[in-house]
C-alpha positions as CSV (number, residue, x, y, z in Angstrom):
1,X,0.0,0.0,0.0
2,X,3.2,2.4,0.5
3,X,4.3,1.7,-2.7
4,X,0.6,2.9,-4.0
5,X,-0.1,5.7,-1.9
6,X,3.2,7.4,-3.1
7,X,2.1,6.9,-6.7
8,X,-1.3,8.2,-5.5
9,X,0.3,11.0,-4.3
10,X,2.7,11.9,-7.2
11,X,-0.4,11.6,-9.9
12,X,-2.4,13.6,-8.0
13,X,0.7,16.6,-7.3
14,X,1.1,16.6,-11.0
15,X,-2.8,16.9,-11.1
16,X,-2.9,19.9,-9.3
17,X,0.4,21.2,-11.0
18,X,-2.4,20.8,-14.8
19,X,-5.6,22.0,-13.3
20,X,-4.9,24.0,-9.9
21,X,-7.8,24.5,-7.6
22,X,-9.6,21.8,-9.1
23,X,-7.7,18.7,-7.1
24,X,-8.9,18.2,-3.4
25,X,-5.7,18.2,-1.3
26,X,-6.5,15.1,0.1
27,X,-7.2,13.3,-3.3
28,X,-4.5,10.6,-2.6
29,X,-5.3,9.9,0.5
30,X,-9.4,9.5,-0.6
31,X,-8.8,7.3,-3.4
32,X,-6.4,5.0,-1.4
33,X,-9.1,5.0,1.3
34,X,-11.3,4.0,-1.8
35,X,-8.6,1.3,-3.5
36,X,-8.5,-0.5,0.0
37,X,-12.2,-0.1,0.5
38,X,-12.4,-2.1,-2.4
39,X,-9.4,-4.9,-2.9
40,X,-8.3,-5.4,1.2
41,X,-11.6,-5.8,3.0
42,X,-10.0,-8.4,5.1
43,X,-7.2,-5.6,7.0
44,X,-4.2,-7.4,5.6
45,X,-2.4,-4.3,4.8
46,X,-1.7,-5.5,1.2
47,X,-3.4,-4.2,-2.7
48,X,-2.3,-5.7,-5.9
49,X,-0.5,-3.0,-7.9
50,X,-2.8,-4.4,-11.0
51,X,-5.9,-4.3,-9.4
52,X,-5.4,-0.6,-8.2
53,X,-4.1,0.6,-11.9
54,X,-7.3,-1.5,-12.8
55,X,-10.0,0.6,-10.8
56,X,-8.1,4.1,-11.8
57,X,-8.3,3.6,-15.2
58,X,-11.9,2.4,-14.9
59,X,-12.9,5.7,-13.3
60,X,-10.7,7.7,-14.8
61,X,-12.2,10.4,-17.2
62,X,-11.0,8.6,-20.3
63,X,-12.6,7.5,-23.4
64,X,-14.2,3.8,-23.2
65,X,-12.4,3.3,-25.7
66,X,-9.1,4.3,-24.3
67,X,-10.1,2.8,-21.3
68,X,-10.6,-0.8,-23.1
69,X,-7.3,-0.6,-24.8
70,X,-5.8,0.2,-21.5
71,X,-7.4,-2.9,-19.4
72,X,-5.8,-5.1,-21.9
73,X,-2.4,-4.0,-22.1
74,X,-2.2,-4.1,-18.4
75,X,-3.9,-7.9,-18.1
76,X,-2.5,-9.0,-21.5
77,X,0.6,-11.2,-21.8
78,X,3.3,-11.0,-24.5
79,X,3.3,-13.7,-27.4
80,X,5.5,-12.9,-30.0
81,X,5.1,-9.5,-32.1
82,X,1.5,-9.2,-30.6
83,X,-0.1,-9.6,-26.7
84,X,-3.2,-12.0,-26.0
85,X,-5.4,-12.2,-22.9
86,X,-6.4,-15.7,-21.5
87,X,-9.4,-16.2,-19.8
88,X,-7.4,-16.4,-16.4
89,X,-6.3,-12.2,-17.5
90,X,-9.7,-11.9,-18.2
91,X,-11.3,-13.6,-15.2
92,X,-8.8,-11.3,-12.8
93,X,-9.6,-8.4,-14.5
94,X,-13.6,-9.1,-14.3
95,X,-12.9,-9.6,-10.7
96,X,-11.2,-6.6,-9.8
97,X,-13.7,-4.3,-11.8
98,X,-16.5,-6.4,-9.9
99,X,-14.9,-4.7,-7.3
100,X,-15.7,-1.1,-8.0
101,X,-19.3,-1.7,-8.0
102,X,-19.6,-3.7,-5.4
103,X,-18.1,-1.0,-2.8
104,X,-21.6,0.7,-3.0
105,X,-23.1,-2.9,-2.4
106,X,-24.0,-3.2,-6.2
107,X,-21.6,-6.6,-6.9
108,X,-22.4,-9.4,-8.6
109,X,-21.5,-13.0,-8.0
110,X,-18.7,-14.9,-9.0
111,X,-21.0,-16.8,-11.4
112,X,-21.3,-13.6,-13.2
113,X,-17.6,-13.4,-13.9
114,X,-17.4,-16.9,-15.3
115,X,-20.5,-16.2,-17.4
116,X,-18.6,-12.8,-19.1
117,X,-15.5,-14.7,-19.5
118,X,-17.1,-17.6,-21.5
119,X,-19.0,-15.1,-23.4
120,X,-16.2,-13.4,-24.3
121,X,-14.2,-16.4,-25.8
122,X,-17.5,-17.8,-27.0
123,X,-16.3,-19.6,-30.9
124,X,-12.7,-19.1,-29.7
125,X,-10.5,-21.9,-29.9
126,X,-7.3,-20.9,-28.0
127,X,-6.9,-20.1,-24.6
128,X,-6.1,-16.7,-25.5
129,X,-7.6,-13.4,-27.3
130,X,-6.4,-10.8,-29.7
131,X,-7.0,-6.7,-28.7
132,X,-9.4,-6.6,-31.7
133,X,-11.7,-9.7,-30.0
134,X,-11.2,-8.3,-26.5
135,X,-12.7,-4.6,-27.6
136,X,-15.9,-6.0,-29.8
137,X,-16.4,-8.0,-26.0
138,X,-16.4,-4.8,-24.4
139,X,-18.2,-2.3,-27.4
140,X,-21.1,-5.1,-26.7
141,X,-21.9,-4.2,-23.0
142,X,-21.6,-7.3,-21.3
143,X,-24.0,-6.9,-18.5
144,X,-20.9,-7.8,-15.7
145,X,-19.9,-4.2,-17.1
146,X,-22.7,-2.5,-17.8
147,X,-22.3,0.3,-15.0
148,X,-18.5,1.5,-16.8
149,X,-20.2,2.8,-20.2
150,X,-23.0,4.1,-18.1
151,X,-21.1,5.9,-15.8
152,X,-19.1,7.3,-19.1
153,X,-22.2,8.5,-20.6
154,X,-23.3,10.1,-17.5
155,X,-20.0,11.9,-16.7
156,X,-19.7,13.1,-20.4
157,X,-23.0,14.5,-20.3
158,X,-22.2,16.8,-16.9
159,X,-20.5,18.8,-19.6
160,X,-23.1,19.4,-22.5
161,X,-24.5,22.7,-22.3
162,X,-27.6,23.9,-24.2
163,X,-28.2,26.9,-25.2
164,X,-31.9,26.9,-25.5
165,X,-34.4,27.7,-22.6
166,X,-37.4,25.7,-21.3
167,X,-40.2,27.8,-19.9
């Protein structure tokens, strides 16, 4: 957790450095309350690196998109000129973002997670996926992730403005 909270901390100085008076001070020290919140509810002191990078770039204010691209480069494994996930990536991934929403009490079970994974390498042979099969997963909306490209929608509305007036 050391090792995160300083990362924590030099993300969000460099935060306030791009956008001052829009970071909270104590933005480091929230979002590791949040990270351990979510991925040490037994105490033990300990968060996976993976699973923290996971959750910030799930609520970061990203594209889904760039999001996507970014969840598989950081659960992907290297095979030759080109990176694959295996459904072991992919079930660890689907288990840490089950995480996020299940902080609010909104979590589903693990049956959930197995369900998305074999949907996901449903008419695949291997043991592994491409980026390209990985993404069309994701641009589907499989209900295990259904709140990530709500809460994207949501947040880039907050900053539509319209000009018209309602009476």
């Amino acid at each position: 957790m050391q090792q995160i909270s300083r990362m924590l901390t030099k993300l969000f100085q460099r935060a306030r450095l791009e956008k001052p008076g829009q970071v909270d001070p104590r933005a480091a020290e929230f979002t590791l309350s949040l990270l351990v919140a979510m991925y040490d509810r037994s105490g033990t002191g300990y968060v996976r690196t993976r699973s923290a990078a996971a959750a910030l770039i799930a609520l970061s204010g990203d594209t889904l998109l760039a999001k996507y691209r970014a969840f598989f480069q950081l659960y992907a494994v290297p095979h030759g000129k080109t990176a694959l996930i295996t459904r072991s990536a992919l079930r660890s991934l689907l288990t840490d973002l089950n995480q996020i929403p299940a902080v609010v009490g909104e979590s589903c079970p693990l049956s959930c997670v197995e369900i998305a994974a074999h949907d996901c390498f449903h008419g695949v042979l291997k043991s592994s996926i491409v980026e390209e099969k990985f993404l069309s997963w994701l641009r589907s909306e499989p209900a295990l992730l259904l709140w990530l490209p709500t809460c994207y929608r949501l947040s880039a509305t907050e900053m539509v403005s319209h000009q018209a007036r309602c009476r």
